[in-house]
C-alpha positions as CSV (number, residue, x, y, z in Angstrom):
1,X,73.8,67.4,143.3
2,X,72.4,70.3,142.3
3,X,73.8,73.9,141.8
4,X,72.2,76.9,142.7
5,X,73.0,80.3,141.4
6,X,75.1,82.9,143.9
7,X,73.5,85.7,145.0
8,X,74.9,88.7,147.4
9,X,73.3,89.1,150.7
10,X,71.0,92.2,150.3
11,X,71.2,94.3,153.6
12,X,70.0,98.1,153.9
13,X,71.9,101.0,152.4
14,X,74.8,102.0,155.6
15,X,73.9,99.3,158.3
16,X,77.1,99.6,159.1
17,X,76.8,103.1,161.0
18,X,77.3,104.1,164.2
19,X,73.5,105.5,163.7
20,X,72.0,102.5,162.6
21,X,73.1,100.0,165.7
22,X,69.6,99.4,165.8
23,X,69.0,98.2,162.2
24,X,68.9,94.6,162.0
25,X,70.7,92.5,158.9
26,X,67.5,92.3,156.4
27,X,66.1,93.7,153.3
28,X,63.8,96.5,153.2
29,X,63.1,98.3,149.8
30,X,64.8,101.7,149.6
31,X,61.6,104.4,149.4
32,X,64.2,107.9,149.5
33,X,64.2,110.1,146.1
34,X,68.0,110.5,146.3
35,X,68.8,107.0,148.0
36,X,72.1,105.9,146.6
37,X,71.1,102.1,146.7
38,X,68.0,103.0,145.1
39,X,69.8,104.5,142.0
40,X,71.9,101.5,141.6
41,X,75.1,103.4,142.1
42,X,78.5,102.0,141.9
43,X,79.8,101.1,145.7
44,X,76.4,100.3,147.0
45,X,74.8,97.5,148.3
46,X,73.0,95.1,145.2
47,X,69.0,95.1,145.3
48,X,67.1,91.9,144.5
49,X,66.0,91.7,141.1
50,X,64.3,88.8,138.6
51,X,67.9,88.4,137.2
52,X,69.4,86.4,140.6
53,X,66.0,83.8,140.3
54,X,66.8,80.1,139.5
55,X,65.3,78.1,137.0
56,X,62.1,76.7,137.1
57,X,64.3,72.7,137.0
58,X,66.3,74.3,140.2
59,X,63.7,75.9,142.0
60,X,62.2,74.3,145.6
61,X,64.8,71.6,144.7
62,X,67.0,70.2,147.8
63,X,70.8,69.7,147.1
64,X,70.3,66.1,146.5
65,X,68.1,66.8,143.6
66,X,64.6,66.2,145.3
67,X,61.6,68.4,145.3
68,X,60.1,69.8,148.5
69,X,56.7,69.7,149.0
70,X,54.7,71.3,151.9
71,X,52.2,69.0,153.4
72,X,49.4,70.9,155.3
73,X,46.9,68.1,155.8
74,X,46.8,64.1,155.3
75,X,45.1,65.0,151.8
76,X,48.2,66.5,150.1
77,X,50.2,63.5,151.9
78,X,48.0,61.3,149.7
79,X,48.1,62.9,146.9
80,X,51.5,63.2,147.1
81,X,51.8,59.2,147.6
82,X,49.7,58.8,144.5
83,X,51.8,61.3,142.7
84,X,55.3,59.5,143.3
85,X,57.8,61.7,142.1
86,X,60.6,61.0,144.2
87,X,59.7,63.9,146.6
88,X,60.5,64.7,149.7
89,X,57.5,66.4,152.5
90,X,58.2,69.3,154.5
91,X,55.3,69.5,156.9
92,X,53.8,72.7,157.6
93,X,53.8,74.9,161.1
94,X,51.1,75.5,161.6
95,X,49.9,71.4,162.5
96,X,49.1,70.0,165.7
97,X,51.6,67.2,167.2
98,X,48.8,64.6,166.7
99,X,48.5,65.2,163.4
100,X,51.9,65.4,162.2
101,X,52.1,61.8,164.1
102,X,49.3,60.9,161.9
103,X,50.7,62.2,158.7
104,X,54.4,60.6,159.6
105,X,52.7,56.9,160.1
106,X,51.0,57.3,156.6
107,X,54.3,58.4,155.3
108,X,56.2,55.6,156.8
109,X,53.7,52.8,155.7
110,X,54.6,54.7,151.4
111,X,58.1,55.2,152.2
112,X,58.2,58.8,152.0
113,X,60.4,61.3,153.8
114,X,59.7,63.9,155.6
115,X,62.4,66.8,156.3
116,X,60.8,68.0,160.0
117,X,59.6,64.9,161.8
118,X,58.3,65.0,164.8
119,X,60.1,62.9,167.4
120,X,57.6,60.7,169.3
């Protein structure tokens, strides 16, 4: 099993406002001169910086230790097969149902998993 480092959520500077109802729960860089967030004062919310970035080991890694991969055509499922690190597929969004079909049968015949299967 692997462990990932902890980081805080990073939300923008007084979301919880009665003036900002309409901000949603996300991270936008702070672009005021006298933003408190911005000047990494004591009390604010934390900004995303290179310090809260895994390992390269950790990185794109699944909890059970296996490496994603994201498939976007039947060429990269091959070369994957070929590659046979113990990875796992993730195929991409933007394929058509008869083509993830296809790419699932080749996977199925190597033994390889795929995290989003179609089901057909």
């Amino acid at each position: 099993m692997i462990k990932k480092k902890n980081h805080p959520t990073f939300a923008v500077p007084n979301l919880g406002q009665k003036t900002r109802k309409r901000v949603k729960d996300r991270w936008r860089a702070q672009r005021g001169t006298d933003n408190k967030m911005k000047l990494k004062k004591d009390g604010y919310n934390k900004m995303p910086n290179i310090g809260y970035k895994n390992s390269d080991s950790v990185r794109f890694a699944r909890q059970d230790g296996t490496m994603e991969v994201l498939v976007h055509n039947e060429r990269e499922m091959r070369g994957l097969i070929e590659a046979k690190k113990g990875c796992v597929a993730r195929l991409s969004h933007d394929l058509s149902v008869r083509k993830r079909l296809e790419i699932q049968r080749l996977a199925d015949t190597h033994s390889i998993r795929i995290v989003n299967r179609v089901k057909a």
